[in-house]
N, C-alpha and C positions, 0 to 999 in steps of 0.2 A: 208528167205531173204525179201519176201515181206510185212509180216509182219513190220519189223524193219523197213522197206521204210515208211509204211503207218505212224508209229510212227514219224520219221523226217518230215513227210508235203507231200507225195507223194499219187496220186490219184491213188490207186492199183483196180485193173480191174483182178480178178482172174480165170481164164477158168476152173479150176476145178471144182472151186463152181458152174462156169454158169454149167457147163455138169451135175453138181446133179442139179441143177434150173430147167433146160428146158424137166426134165424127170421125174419130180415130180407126183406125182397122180392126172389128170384129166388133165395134158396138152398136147399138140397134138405132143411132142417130143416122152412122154413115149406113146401114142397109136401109133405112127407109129413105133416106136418099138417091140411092141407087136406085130402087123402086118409085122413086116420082121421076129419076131423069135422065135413068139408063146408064149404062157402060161407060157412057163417053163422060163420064165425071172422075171417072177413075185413071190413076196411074197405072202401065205396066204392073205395079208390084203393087197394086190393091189401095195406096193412098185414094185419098181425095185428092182430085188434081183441081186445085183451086182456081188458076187460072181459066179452065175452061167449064169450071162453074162458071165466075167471075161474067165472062163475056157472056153463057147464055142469063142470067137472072139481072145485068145490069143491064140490058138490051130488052127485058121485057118485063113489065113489072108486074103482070099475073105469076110471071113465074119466080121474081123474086121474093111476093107474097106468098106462096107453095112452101119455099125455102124456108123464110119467118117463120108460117106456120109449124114446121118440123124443128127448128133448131133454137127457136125464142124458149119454147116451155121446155127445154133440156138445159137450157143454161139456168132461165129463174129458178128451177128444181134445184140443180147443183148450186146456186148462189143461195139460193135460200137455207141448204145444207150445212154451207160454209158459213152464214151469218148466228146460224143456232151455235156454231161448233166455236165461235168466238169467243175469248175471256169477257166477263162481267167488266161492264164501264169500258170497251175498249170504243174508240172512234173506227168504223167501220166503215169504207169508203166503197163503193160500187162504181167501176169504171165501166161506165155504158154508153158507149160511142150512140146510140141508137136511144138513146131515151128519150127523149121528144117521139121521134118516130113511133116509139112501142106506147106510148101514152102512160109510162108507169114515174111520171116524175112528183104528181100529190102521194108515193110512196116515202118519199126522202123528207128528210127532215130541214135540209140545207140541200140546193142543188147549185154546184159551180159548173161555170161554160166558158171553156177555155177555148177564147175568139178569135177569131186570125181571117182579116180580109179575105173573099173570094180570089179575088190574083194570087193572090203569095202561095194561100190555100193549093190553089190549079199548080203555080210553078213546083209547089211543094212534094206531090202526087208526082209528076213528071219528073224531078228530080231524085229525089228521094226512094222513092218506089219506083221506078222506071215503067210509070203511066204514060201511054200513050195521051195527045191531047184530047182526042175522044173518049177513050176508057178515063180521064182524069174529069171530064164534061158528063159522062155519066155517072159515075160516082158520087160527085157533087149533086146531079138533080134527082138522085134517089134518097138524101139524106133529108130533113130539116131545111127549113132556110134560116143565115144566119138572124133575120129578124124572128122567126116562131121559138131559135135556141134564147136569143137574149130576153124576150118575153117571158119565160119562165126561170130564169134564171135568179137566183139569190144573192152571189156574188159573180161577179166576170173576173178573170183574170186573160188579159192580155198579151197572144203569143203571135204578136208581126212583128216582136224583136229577136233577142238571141234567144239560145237556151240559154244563156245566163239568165237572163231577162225574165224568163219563166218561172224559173227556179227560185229566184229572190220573189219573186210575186207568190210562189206556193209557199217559200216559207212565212213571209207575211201572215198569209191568209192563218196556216199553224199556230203562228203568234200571238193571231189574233182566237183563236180557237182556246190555247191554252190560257190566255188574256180572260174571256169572257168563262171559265172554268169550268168549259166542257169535257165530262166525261166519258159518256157515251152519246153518240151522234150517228146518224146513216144517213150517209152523203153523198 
């Protein structure tokens, strides 16, 4: 979805990327990680070895809270950086897979929740990501539930179809953005 944003004209601000960013080899995100959970988070050559993050922080949610705590206020810093360093009147979208979770969603102006059943969701994990059905069972009950995402949510767009399907629904929503003649927006 954000992707396609960026293609129409939208300043995309993606948290995922900042959370590989801020934990990259030699910055002070990845050593105070190392310092909350030892060696065994690391690759051979000094990476974060995210899978065995992964398994310890989805397996226990003290310590997936630990992790939040170090790596949430390194991404909003770096998003917040990125949203000052934005052109005047641009639409500015924040892809924050976790916004419910981190409770920052009365920040946005608009918040869309791109929804997709629990099944398809699971097969999707398993498929896609090659998640185990347990690691794709965990995942899921560390996130939001899809009723706490739709509850806040301003618009939904609908993804238990294709990515076509997606994609014509993001454009929509654009359409309907440049329709109602917004010009700056944080989404």
């Amino acid at each position: 979805m954000s992707a396609r944003l960026a293609e129409l004209g939208a300043v995309v601000i993606d948290s995922d990327r900042l959370a590989r960013d801020v934990v990259m080899p030699g910055t002070p995100g990845l050593a105070a990680v190392v310092r909350e959970f030892g060696d065994q988070v690391l690759t051979p050559d000094g990476e974060l070895d995210r899978s065995a993050l992964g398994r310890l922080v989805f397996a226990d949610r003290d310590a997936r809270r630990r992790l939040e705590g170090i790596v949430h206020p390194l991404v909003r810093s770096r998003a917040a950086e990125m949203e000052a360093a934005a052109p005047p009147g641009a639409v500015i979208v924040q892809d924050i897979p976790l916004l419910v979770e981190s409770g920052l969603t009365d920040a946005f102006d608009l918040v869309v929740v791109v929804d997709v059943e629990e099944n398809l969701q699971r097969h999707r994990l398993r498929h896609q990501r090659g998640l185990t059905v347990a690691e794709a069972a965990e995942r899921i009950s560390a996130q939001a539930t899809r009723e706490e995402r739709l509850a806040v949510a301003d618009r939904v767009l609908d993804n238990n179809g294709s990515r076509e399907d997606l994609l014509a629904a993001v454009d929509r929503l654009w359409s309907d953005l440049v329709a109602a003649g917004v010009t700056a927006r944080k989404m």
